[in-house]
MDTraj code that builds the backbone (N, CA, C; nanometers):
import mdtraj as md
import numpy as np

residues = "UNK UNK UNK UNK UNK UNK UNK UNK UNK UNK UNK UNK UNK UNK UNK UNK UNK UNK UNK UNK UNK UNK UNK UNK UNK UNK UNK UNK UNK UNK UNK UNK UNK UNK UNK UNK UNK UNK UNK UNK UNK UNK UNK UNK UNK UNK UNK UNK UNK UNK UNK UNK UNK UNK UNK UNK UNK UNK UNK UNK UNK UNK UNK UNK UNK UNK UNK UNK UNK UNK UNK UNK UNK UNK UNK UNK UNK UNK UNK UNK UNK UNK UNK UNK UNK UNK UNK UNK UNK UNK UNK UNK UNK UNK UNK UNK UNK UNK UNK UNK UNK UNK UNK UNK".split()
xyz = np.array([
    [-1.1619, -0.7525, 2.3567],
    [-1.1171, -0.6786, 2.2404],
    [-1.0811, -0.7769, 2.1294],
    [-1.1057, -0.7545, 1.9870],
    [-1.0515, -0.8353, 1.8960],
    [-0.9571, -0.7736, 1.8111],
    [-0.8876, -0.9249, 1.7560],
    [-0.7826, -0.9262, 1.6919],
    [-0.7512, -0.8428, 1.6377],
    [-0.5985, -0.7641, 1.6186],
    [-0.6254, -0.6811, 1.4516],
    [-0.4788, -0.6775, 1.4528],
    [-0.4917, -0.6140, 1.2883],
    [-0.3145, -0.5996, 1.2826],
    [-0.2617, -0.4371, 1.1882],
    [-0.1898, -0.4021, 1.2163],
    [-0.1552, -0.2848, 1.1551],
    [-0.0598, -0.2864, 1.0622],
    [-0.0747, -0.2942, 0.9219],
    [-0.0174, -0.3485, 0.7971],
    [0.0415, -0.2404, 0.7202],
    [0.1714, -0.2625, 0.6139],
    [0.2149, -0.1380, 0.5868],
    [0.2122, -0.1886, 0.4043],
    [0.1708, -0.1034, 0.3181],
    [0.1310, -0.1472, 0.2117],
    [0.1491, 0.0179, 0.0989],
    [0.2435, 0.0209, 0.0433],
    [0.2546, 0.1625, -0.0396],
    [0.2677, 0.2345, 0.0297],
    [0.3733, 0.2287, 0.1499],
    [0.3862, 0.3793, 0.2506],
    [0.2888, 0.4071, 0.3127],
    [0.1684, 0.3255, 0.3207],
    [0.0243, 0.4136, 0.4286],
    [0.0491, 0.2709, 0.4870],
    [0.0420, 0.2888, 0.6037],
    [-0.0484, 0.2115, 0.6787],
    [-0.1614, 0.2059, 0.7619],
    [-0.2613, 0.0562, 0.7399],
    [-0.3697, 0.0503, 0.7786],
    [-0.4055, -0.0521, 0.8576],
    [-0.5007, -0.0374, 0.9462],
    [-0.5549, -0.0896, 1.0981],
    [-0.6702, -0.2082, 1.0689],
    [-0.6039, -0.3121, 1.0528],
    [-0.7580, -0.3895, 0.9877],
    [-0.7539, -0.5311, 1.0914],
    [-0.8620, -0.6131, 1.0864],
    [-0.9242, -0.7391, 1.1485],
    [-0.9669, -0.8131, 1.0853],
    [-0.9797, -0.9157, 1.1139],
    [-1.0281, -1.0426, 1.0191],
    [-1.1608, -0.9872, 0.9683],
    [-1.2071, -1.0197, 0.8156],
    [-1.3656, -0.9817, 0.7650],
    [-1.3493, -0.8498, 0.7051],
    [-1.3102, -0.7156, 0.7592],
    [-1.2188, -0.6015, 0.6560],
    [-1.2333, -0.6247, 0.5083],
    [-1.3059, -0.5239, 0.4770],
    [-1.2566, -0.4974, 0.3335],
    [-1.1907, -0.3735, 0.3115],
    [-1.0714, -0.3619, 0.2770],
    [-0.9778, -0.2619, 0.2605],
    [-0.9183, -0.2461, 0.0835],
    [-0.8838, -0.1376, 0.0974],
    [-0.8739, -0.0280, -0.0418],
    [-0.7158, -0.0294, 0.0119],
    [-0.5934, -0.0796, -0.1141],
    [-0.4788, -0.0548, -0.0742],
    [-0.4423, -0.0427, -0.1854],
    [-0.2677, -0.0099, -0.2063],
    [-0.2139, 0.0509, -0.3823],
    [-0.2237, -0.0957, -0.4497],
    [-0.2214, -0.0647, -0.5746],
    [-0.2210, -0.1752, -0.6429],
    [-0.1253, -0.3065, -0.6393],
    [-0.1127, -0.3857, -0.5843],
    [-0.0524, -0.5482, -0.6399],
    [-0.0827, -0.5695, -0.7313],
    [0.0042, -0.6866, -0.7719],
    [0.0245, -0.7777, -0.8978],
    [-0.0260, -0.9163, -0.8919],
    [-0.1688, -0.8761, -0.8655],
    [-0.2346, -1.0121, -0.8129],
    [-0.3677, -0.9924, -0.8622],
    [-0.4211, -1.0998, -0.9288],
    [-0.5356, -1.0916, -1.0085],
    [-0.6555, -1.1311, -0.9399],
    [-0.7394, -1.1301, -0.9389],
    [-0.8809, -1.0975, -0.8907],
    [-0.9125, -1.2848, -0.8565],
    [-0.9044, -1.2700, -0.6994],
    [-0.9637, -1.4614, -0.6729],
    [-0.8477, -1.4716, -0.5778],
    [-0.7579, -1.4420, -0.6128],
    [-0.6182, -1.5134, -0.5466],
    [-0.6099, -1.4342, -0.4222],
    [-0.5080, -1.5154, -0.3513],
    [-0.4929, -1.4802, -0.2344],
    [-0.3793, -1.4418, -0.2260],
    [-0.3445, -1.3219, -0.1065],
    [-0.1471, -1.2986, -0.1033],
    [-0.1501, -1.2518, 0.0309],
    [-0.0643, -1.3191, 0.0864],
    [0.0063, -1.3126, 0.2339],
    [0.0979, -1.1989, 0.2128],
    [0.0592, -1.0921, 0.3201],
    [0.1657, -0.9411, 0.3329],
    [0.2371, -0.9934, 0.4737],
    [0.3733, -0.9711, 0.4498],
    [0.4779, -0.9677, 0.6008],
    [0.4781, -0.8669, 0.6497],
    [0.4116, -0.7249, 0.5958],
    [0.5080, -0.5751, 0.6419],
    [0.3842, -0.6022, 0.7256],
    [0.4088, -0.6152, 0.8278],
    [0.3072, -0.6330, 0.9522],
    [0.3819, -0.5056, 1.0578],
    [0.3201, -0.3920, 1.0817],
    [0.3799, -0.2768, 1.2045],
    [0.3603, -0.3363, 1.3290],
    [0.2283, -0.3887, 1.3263],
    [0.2270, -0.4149, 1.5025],
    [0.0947, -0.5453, 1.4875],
    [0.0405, -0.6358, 1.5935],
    [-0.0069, -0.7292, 1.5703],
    [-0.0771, -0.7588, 1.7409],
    [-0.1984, -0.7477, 1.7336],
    [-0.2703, -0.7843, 1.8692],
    [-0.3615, -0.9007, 1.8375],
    [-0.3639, -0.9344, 1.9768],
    [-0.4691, -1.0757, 1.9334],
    [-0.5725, -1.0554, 2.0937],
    [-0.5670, -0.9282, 2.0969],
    [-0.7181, -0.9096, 2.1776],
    [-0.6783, -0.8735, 2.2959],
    [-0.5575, -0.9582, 2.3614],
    [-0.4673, -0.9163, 2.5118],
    [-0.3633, -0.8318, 2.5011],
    [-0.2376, -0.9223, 2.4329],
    [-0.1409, -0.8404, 2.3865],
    [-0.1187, -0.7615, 2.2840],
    [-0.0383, -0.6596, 2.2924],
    [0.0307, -0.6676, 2.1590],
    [0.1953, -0.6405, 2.1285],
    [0.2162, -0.6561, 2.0221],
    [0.2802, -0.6755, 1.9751],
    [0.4020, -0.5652, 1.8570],
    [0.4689, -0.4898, 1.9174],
    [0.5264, -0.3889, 1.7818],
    [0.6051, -0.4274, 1.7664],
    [0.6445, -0.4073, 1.6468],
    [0.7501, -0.4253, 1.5427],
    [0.8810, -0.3711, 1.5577],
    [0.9823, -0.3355, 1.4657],
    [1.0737, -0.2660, 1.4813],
    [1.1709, -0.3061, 1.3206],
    [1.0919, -0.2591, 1.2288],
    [1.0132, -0.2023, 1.1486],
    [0.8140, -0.3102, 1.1717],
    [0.8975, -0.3986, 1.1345],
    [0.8132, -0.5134, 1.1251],
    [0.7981, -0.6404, 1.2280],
    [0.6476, -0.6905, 1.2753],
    [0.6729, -0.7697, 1.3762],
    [0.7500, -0.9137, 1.2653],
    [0.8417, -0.9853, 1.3418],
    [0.8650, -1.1086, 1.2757],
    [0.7782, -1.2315, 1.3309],
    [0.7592, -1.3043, 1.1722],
    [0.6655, -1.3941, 1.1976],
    [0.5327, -1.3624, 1.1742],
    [0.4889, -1.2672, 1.1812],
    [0.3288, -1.1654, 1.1851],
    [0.3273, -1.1753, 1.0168],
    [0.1625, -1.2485, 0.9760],
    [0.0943, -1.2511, 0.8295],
    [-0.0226, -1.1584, 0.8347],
    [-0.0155, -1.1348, 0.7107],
    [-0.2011, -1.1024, 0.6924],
    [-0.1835, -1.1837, 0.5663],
    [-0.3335, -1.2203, 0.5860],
    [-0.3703, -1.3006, 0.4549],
    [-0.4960, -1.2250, 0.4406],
    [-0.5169, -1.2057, 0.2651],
    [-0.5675, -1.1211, 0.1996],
    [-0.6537, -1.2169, 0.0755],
    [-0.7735, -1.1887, 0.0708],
    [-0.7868, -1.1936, -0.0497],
    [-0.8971, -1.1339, -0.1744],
    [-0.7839, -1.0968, -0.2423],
    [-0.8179, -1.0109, -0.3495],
    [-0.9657, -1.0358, -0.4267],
    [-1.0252, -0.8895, -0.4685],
    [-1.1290, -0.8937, -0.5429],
    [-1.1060, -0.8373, -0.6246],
    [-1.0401, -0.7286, -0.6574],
    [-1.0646, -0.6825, -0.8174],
    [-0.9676, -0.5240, -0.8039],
    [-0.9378, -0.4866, -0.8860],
    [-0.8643, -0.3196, -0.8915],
    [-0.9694, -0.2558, -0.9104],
    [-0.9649, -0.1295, -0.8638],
    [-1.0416, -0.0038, -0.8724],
    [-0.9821, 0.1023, -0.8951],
    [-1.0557, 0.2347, -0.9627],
    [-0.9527, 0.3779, -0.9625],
    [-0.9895, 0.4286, -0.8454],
    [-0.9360, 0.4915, -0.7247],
    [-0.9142, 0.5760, -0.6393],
    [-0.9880, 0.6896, -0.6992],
    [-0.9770, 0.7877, -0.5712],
    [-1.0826, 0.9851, -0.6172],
    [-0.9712, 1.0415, -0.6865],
    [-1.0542, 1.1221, -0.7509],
    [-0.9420, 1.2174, -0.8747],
    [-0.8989, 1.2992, -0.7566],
    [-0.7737, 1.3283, -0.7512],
    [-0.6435, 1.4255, -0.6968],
    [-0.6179, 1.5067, -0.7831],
    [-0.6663, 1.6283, -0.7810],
    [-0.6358, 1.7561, -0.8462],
    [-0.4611, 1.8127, -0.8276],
    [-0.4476, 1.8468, -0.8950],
    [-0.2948, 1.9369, -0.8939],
    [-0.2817, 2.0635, -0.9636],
    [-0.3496, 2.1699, -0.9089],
    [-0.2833, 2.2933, -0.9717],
    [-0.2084, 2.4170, -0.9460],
    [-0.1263, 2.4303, -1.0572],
    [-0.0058, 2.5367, -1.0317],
    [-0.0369, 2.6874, -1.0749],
    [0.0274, 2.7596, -1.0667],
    [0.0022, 2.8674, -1.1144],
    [0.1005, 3.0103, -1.0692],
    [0.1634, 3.0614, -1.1522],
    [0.2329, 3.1782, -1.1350],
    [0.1908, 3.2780, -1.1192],
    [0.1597, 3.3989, -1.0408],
    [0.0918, 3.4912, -1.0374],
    [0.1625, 3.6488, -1.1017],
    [0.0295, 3.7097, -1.2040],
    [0.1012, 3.8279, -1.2995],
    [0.1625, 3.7949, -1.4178],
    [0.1941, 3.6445, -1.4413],
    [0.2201, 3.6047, -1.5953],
    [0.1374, 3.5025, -1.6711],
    [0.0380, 3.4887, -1.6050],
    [-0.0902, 3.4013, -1.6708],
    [-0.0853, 3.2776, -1.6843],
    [0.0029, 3.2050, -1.6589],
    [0.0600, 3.0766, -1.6076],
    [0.0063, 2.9587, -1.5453],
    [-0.0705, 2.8876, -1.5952],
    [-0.1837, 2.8270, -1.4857],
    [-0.1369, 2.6858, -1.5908],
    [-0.1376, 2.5354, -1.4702],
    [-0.1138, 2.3980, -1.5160],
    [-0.2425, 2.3287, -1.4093],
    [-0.3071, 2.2856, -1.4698],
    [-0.3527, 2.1584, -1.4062],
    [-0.3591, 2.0386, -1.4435],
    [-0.3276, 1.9282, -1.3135],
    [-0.3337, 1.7750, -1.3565],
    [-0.4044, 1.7172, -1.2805],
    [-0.4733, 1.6173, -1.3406],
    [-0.5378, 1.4995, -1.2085],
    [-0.4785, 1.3951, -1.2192],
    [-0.5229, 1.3115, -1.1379],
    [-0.4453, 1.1510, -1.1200],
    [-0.5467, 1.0801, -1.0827],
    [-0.5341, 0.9778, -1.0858],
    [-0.6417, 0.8931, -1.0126],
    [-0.5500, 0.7628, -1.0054],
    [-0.5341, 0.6961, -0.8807],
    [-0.4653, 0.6014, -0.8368],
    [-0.5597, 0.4744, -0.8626],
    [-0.4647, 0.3504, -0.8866],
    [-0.5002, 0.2206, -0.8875],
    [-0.5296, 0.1768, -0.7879],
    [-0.6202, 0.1242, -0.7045],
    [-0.6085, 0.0499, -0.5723],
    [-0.6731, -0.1005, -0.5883],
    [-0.6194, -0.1621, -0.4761],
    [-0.6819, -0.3054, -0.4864],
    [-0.7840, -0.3462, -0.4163],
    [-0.8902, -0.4003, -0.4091],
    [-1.0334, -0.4180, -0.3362],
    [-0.9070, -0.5604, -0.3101],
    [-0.9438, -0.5641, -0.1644],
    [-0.9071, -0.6723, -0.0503],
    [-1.0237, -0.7100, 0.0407],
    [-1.0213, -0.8713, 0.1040],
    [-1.0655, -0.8591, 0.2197],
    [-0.9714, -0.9488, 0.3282],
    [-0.9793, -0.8918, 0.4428],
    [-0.9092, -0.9787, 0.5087],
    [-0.9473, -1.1218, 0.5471],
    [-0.8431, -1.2424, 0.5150],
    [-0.9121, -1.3423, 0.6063],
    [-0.8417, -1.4067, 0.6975],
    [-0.7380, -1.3997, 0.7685],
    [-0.6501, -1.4236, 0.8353],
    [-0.5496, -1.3075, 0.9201],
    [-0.5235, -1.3324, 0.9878],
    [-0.3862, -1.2779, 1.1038],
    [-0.3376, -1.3585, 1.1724],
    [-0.2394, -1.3977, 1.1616],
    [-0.1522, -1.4784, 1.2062],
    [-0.0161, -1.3857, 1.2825],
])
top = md.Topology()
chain = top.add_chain()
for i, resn in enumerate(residues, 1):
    res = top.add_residue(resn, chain, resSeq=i)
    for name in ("N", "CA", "C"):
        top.add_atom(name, md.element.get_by_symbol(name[0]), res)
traj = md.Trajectory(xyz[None], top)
């Protein structure tokens, strides 16, 4: 079995392995650079593993960044029924194009 680690990043967390390219909320990290995440949930290296309690200590991912993207439009609509009342909004979230290159 190989490596992987289960990372917590904007309240979702996600299940990734070295080579991963993952879609996560936006950082403050510009396109090239690299950024080491600690919120590590749990951490296997193929035999064991490893959970946290929030976070394993000591447990990295190293990341590195390619570029921001907008996320799918998220519709939102309201509406009162019998007084004609109707709101709609969309959103579209920032996310960050990552790939993994490390677990430590």
């Amino acid at each position: 079995m190989e490596a992987y680690a289960v990372l917590e990043s904007g309240g979702k967390q996600t299940r990734v392995k070295v080579g991963d390219k993952i879609e996560i909320e936006k950082l403050s990290v510009e396109a090239g650079q690299d950024v080491v995440l600690e919120t590590v949930c749990a951490v296997s290296d193929g035999t064991t593993l490893k959970v946290g309690t929030p976070y394993v200590e000591g447990a990295k991912v190293t990341l590195s960044v390619a570029g921001v993207v907008k996320g799918k439009k998220v519709i939102n609509f309201k509406a009162k029924r019998r007084k004609g009342e109707r709101r709609k909004v969309g959103h579209r979230q920032q996310l960050t194009v990552a790939t993994v290159t490390a677990i430590a």
